[in-house]
Each structure stands twice: as structure tokens, then as C-alpha cells.
Wavefront OBJ file of the C-alpha trace (Angstrom):
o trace
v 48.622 -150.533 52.596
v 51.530 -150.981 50.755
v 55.050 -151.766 52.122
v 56.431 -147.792 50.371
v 54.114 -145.715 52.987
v 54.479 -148.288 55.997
v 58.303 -147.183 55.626
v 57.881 -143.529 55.895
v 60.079 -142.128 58.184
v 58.157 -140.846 61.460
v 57.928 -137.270 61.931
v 61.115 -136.485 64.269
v 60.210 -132.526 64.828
v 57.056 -134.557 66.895
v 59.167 -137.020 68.728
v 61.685 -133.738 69.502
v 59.364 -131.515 70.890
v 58.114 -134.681 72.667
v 61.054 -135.663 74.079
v 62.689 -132.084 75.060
v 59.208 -131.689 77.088
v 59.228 -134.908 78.648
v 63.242 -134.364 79.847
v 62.554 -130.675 81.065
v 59.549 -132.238 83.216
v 61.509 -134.809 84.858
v 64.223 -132.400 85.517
v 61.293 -130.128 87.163
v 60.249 -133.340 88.868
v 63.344 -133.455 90.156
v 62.940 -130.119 91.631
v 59.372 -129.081 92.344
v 58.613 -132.245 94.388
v 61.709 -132.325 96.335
v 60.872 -131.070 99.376
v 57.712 -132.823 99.173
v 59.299 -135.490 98.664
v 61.958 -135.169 101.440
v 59.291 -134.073 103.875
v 56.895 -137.087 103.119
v 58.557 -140.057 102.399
v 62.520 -138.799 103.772
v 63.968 -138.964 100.014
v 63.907 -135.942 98.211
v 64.046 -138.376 94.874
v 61.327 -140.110 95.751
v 58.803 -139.255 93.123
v 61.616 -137.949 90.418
v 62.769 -142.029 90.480
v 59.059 -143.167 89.690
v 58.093 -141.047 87.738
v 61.940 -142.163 85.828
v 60.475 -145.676 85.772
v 57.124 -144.194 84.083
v 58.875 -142.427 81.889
v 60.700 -145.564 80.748
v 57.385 -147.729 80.475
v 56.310 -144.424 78.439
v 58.508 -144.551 75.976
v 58.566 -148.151 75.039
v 55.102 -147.760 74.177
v 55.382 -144.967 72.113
v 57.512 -147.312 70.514
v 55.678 -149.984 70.502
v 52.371 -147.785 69.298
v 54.359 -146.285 66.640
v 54.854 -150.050 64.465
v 51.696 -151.085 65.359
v 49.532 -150.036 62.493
v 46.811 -147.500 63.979
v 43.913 -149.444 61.650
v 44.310 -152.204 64.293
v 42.105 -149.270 66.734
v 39.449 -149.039 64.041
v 38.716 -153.117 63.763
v 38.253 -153.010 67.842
v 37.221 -149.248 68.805
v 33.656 -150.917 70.227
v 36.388 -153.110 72.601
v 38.479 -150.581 73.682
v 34.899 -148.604 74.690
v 33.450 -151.094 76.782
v 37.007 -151.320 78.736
v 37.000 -148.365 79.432
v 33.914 -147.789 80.798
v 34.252 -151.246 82.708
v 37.138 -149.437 84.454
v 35.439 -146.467 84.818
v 33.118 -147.867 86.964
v 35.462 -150.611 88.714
v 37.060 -147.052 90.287
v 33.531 -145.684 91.647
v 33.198 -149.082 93.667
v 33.849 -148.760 97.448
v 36.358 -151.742 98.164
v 38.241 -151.702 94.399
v 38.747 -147.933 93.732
v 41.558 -145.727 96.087
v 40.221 -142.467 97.616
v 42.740 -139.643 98.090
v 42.207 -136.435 98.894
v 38.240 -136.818 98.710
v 38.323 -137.990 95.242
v 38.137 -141.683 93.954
v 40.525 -142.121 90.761
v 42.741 -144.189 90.794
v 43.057 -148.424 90.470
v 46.045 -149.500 92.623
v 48.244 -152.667 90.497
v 51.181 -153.328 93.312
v 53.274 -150.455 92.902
v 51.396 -148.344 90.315
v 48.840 -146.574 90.440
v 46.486 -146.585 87.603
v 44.226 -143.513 86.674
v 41.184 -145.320 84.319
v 39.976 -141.536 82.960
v 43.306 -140.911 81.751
v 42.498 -144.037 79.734
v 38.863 -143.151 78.568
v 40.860 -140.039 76.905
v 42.336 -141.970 74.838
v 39.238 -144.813 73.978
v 37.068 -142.279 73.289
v 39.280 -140.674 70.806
v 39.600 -143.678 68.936
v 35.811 -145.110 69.336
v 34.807 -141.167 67.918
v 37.162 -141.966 65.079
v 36.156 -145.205 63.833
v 32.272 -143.972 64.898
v 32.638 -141.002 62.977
v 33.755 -142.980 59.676
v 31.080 -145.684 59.894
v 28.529 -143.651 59.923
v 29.635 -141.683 56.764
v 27.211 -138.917 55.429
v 24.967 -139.729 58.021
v 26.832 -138.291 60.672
v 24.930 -135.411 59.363
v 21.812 -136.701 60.799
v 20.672 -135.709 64.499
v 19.101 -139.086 65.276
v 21.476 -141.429 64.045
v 24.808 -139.190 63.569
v 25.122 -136.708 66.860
v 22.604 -138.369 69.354
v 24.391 -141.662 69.708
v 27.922 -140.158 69.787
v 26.372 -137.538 72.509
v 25.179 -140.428 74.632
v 28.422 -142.318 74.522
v 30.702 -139.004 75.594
v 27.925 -138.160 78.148
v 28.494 -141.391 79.707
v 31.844 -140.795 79.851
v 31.919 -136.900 81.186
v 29.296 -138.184 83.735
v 31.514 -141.385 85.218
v 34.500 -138.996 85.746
v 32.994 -136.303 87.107
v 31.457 -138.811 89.426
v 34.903 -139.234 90.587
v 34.888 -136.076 90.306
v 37.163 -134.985 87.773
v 36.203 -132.362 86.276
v 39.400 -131.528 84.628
v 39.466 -134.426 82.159
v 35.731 -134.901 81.844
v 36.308 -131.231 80.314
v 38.643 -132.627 77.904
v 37.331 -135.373 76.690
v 34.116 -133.948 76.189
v 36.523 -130.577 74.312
v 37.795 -133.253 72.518
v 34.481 -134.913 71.538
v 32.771 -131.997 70.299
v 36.321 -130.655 68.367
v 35.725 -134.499 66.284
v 32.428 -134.305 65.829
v 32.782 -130.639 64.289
v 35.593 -132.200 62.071
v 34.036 -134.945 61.199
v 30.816 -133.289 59.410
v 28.017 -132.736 62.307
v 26.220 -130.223 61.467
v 26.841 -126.607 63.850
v 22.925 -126.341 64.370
v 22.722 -129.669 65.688
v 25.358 -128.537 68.254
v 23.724 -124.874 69.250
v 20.537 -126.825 70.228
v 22.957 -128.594 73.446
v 24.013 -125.162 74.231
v 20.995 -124.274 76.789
v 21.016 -127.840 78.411
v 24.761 -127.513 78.964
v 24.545 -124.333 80.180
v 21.696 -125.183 82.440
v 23.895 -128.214 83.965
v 27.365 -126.405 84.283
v 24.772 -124.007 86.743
v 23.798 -126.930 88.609
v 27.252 -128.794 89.152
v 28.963 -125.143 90.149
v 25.973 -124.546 92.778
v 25.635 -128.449 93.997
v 28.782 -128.224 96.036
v 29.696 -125.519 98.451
v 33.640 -125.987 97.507
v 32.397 -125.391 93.343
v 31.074 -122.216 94.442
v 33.872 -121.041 96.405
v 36.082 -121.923 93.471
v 34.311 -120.040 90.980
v 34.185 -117.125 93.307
v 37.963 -116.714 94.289
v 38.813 -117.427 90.314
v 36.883 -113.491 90.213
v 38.566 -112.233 93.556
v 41.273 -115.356 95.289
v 41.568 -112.978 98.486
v 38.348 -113.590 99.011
v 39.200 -116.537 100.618
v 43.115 -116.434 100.634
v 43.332 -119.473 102.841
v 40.976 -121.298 101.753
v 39.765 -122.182 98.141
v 42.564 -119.132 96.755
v 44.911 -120.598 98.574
v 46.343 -122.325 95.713
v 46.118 -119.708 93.011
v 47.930 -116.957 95.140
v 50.636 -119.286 95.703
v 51.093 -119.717 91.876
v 51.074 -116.158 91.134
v 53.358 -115.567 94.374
v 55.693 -117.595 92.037
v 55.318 -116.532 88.447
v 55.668 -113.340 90.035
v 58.855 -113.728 91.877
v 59.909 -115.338 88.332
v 60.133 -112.354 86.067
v 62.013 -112.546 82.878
v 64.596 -114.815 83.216
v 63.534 -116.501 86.806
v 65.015 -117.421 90.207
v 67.162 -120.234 88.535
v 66.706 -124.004 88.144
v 66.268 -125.266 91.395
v 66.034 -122.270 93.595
v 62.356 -121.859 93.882
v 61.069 -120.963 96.987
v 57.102 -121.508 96.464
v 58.288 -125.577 96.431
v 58.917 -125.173 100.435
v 55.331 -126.377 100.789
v 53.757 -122.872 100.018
v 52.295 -123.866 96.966
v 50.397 -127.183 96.956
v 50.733 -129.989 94.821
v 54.057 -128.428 93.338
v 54.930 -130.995 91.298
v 51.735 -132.078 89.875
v 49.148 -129.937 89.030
v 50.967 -126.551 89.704
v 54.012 -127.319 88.415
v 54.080 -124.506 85.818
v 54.139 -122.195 88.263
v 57.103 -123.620 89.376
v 58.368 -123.781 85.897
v 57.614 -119.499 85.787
v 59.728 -119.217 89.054
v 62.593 -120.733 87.908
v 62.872 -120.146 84.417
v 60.850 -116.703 84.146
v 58.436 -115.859 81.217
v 61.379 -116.906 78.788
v 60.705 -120.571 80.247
v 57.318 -120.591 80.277
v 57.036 -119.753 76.641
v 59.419 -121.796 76.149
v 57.431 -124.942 77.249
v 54.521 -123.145 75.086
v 56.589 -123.308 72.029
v 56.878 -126.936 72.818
v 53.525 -127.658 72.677
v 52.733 -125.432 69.590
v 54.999 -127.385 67.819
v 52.919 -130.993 68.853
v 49.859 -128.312 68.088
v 51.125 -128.006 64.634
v 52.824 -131.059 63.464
v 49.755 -133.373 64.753
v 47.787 -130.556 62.652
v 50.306 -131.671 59.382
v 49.814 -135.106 59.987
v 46.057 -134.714 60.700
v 46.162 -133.252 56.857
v 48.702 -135.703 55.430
v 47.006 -139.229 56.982
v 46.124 -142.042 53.953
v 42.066 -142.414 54.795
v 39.335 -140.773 57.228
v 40.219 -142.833 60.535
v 43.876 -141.552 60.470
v 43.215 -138.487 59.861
v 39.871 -138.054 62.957
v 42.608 -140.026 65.452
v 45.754 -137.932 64.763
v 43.546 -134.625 65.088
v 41.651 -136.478 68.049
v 44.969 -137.257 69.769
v 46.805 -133.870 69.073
v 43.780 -131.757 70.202
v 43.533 -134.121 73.461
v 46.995 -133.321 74.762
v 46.722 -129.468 73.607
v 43.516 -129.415 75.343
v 44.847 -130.700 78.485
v 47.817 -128.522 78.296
v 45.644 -125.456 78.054
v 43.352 -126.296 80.782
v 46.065 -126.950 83.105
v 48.171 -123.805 81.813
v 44.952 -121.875 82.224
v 44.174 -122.602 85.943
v 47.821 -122.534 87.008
v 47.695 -119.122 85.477
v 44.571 -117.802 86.536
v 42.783 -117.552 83.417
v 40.162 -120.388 84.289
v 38.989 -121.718 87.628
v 41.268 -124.118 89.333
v 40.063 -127.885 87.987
v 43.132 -130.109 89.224
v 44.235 -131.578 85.818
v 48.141 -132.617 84.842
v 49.913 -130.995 82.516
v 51.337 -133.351 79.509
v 54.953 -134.666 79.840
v 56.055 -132.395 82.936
v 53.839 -133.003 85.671
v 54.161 -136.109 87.866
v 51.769 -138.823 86.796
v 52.305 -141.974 85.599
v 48.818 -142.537 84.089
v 49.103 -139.042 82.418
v 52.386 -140.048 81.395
v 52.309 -142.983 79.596
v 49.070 -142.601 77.767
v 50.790 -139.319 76.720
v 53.693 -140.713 75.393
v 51.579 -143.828 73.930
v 49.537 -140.830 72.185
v 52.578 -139.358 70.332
v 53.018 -143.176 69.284
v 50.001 -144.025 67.707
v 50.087 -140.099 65.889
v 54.091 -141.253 64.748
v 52.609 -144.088 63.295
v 50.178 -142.225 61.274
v 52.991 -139.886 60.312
v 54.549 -143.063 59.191
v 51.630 -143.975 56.446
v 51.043 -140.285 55.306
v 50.439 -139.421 51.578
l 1 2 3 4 5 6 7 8 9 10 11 12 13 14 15 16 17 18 19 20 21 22 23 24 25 26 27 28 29 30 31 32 33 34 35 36 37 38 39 40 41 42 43 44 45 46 47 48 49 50 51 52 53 54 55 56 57 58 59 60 61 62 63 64 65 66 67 68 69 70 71 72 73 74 75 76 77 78 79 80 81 82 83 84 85 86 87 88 89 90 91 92 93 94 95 96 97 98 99 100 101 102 103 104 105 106 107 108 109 110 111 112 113 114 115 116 117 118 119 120 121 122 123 124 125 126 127 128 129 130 131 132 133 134 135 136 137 138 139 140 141 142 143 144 145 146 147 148 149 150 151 152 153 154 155 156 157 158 159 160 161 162 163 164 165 166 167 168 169 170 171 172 173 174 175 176 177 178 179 180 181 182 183 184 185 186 187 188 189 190 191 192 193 194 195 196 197 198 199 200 201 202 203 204 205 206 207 208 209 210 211 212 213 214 215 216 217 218 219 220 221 222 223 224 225 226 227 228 229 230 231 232 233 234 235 236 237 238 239 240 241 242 243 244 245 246 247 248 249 250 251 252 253 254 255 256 257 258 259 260 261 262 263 264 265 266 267 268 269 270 271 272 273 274 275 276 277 278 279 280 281 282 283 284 285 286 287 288 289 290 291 292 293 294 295 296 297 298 299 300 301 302 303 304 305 306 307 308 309 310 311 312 313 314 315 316 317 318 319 320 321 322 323 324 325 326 327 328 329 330 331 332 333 334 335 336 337 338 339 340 341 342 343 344 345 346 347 348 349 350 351 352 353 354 355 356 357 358 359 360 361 362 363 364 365 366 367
């Protein structure tokens, strides 16, 4: 590599749209959670000043990631796999991983809280990368391109929805299959999973009585409007008192514990109160922008593995975004997944922000 492309300047439209996200989210933070906040824990700051400190540890690894030259993922992708998984299934263990809510996510590190799928996003993006370049032409190949790569995101969609998170297991396998398409597997190959995954997305919906129910009130929420469409009306209750130009910054009124989980998951929704369609597009814009520029950099990276990580990594976070917008919006069931840079998180956070690192540093290299 010589010194002339290590000196590239980054791409600052990225960083931008980055950085006006991640500053509108904490000043949603600030607002969503509130009363949550207040009601909980007696400080209506209370998660607006951690998630402050996340942000911080956020963005000094974004800088951090963006000197460190992305190659150094390719040398130890296989080591950055087996973590992963090892935390995977250190969270599934009784006594090590923290339960809330019914589901078992999270490894607790004094204060923080650490979510190990939000993690495995990220590994398997690189391990796909550096896979996907080994094996050259022969990614082509069933037997020794697609069925090992399979087997490895299998593993991973399986551990997390074991948690269950079905949210990110969603992702990562989106992600997965968007690489593997990129990087040469051929579409036949693919069509042959269909019926198997189709057969299995049957048998997880009908497994649990509380899948079903979701499915169902995603057709009809009243069907259950305090139940399992609890949440969903709630978010509509607020896009729809929202309008154009919304109830103004702070005033929401779905935040007075109407709407669950205000400042995580639904937090859009609080977003479309305040702010009105003009704001939600407005945070759409934002992430079309990421959509794009990881897209130029994707095209512009100096070798194979730069270019499979930066489309990887941009197609992760848009993924997410999407999924989350989706639900929130009532476009696909409710799956309880964070959206990128706004919602509280500091697991979703950082790796986020470590993301738009590693992709700045590819933007750094480009040809």
C-alpha cells in the first residue's frame, strides 16, 4: 500500500450524515425516554447521560477504526469468528448471560451492558469478506463455495435467535446472503435454500404462541389491541398525531408511557410525532446518503476484501435501519431491533459508529 492512498482524505459527506444522525438521536434520547426515565430511575436524564458516555466511547473508535488499516480484519477474520461465537454462547449460559424481559442478550461488564449479537454483525461481515476472497472462483462451487459459508451464518442466525433475536439474526443473515450474491455465488445455488427456509420461517412463527399472535395483529393489530398490537397502535397513534410538520420537539404525548420502549425500539415513531413526515424523511435522507456513499466507496476500494467489507458494512446498518423503520411503521411484523445512531443502545451504538470507521478507512485507500 503505498503512503499516496493511505493519505486520502476520508469521505466527510459519510462522517456528516453520520454525525447529524447520531446528534438528532441523542437529542431524541433526550426526549423519548424522559419520562421513562423520570418514572424509573427519578432522573429524566438518566439514559440521555449514558447513552452521552456511549456515544463518546463511539466515536473514538470510529476514530480509532478509521487509521487502523482494514487489511488487519482479513489476516485475523477466522479470530474475530471464533470470538464471536464464544460470546454468543457465553450469553445463552444460565449464571453468565442477563435475562430481561424474557430474552437473554446481553453480557453485563460493571456498568455496561454488552449485547454479543450486535458484535457477530459485525464478525461475520468481515469473516464473509476475507472468506469470500480466499476462496476465489470457487466460491462458485456449491460444496466448497456456498455450503461452508451457509453453515457458518446458520450458526450464527441459530445462536441469536436462541436468545431470541430475531431482529438481528434477520440481518445478519440479509447481510450474508447480500455478500455472497456480490461476491460471485451462483443465484441457483441460492433458489435451492428457498423451500427449506420457507419451511423453517413456518415452524419458528407457529412454535410460539406470542410469534403467532404477532404475525396475526401485523394483518389486523385490533385484533388484539392490548395485547401483541399493543405496540403498533401506539406508534401509529403517534405518526398520526404527527402530520406534516409534527407536535414539536419535545411535546410528544405517546412518550407518557403509551407507547412502549419509546426510546429504543420505537423511537421513530416518536421521531414522526414530533417532527411530522418532514422529519421522518428527513432521518431517511440520512441514511440514503450512508446507503450511497458506502455504495461509492464499495466501488472505489483498492482490492476484493475492501470492497466485500465496505458493501458488507453499509448494507448491515441499512438493513437494520429498514427493519426497524419497517416494524415501527407497520410494514413488517414487530421484531424488536434498534435503529442505527438514534435509538438508545450502547452495543448498537458503538459497533455502529466503529462500522462507519472501518468503511472511512477504506474511503481513505480508494483508487
Amino acid at each position: 500500500m503505498d503512503s499516496e492512498k493511505q493519505q486520502n482524505n476520508p469521505d466527510f459527506i459519510l462522517l456528516t450524515a453520520c454525525l447529524i444522525l447520531l446528534g438528532f438521536g441523542l437529542m431524541m434520547i433526550m426526549s423519548a425516554s424522559s419520562i421513562r426515565a423520570y418514572s424509573v430511575y427519578g432522573d429524566p436524564l438518566f439514559f440521555f447521560r449514558r447513552q452521552l458516555v456511549y456515544a463518546g466511547i463511539g466515536l473514538v473508535s470510529l476514530l480509532l477504526f478509521s487509521r487502523i488499516d482494514y487489511h488487519l480484519f482479513f489476516r485475523h477474520s477466522k479470530k474475530i469468528l471464533v470470538l464471536a461465537i464464544v460470546l454468543l454462547v457465553l450469553v445463552l449460559l444460565p449464571d453468565v448471560g442477563r435475562k430481561v424481559g424474557g430474552s437473554r442478550r446481553w453480557l453485563t461488564f460493571y456498568f455496561f451492558n454488552f449485547q454479543p449479537s450486535e458484535f457477530a454483525k459485525l464478525a461475520v461481515v468481515i469473516y464473509l469478506a476475507g472468506f469470500i476472497k480466499r476462496k476465489g472462483e470457487k466460491i462458485t462451487s456449491f460444496k466448497e463455495g456456498l455450503m461452508p459459508a451457509l453453515l457458518v451464518v446458520l450458526g450464527f442466525f441459530f445462536l441469536i435467535v436462541s436468545q431470541p433475536d430475531l431482529g438481528t439474526a434477520l440481518n445478519i443473515f440479509g447481510v450474508a446472503i447480500f455478500l455472497l450474491i456480490l461476491g460471485g455465488v451462483l443465484l441457483r445455488h441460492l433458489f435451492l435454500l428457498t423451500l427449506p427456509g420457507a419451511a423453517f420461517l413456518f415452524y419458528y412463527i407457529n412454535s410460539a404462541h406470542y410469534r403467532l399472535l404477532r404475525v396475526q395483529t401485523f394483518f389486523d393489530p385490533w385484533t388484539d389491541p392490548r395485547g401483541t398490537g399493543y405496540h403498533i397502535i401506539q406508534s401509529l397513534f403517534a405518526f398520526g398525531s404527527g402530520g406534516l410538520t409534527g407536535v414539536g420537539p419535545g411535546n410528544s404525548r405517546q412518550k407518557f408511557l403509551y407507547l412502549p420502549e419509546p426510546g429504543t425500539d420505537f423511537i421513530f415513531a416518536i421521531i414522526g410525532e414530533e417532527f411530522g413526515l418532514i422529519g421522518a424523511l428527513l432521518v431517511l435522507f440520512l441514511f440514503a446518503v450512508i446507503a450511497y456513499r458506502g455504495t461509492v466507496i464499495t466501488l472505489t476500494a483498492p482490492d476484493i476484501f475492501g470492497s466485500l467489507l465496505a458493501a458488507g458494512v453499509t448494507a448491515m446498518i441499512i438493513i437494520q435501519a429498514l427493519i426497524n423503520i419497517g416494524a415501527v411503521t407497520s410494514l413488517i411484523p414487530v421484531t424488536g431491533i434498534t435503529l442505527p445512531f438514534i435509538s438508545y443502545g450502547g452495543s448498537s451504538l458503538i459497533i455502529s459508529l466503529t462500522s462507519i470507521g472501518i468503511l472511512l478507512n477504506i474511503s481513505r485507500q480508494a483508487e
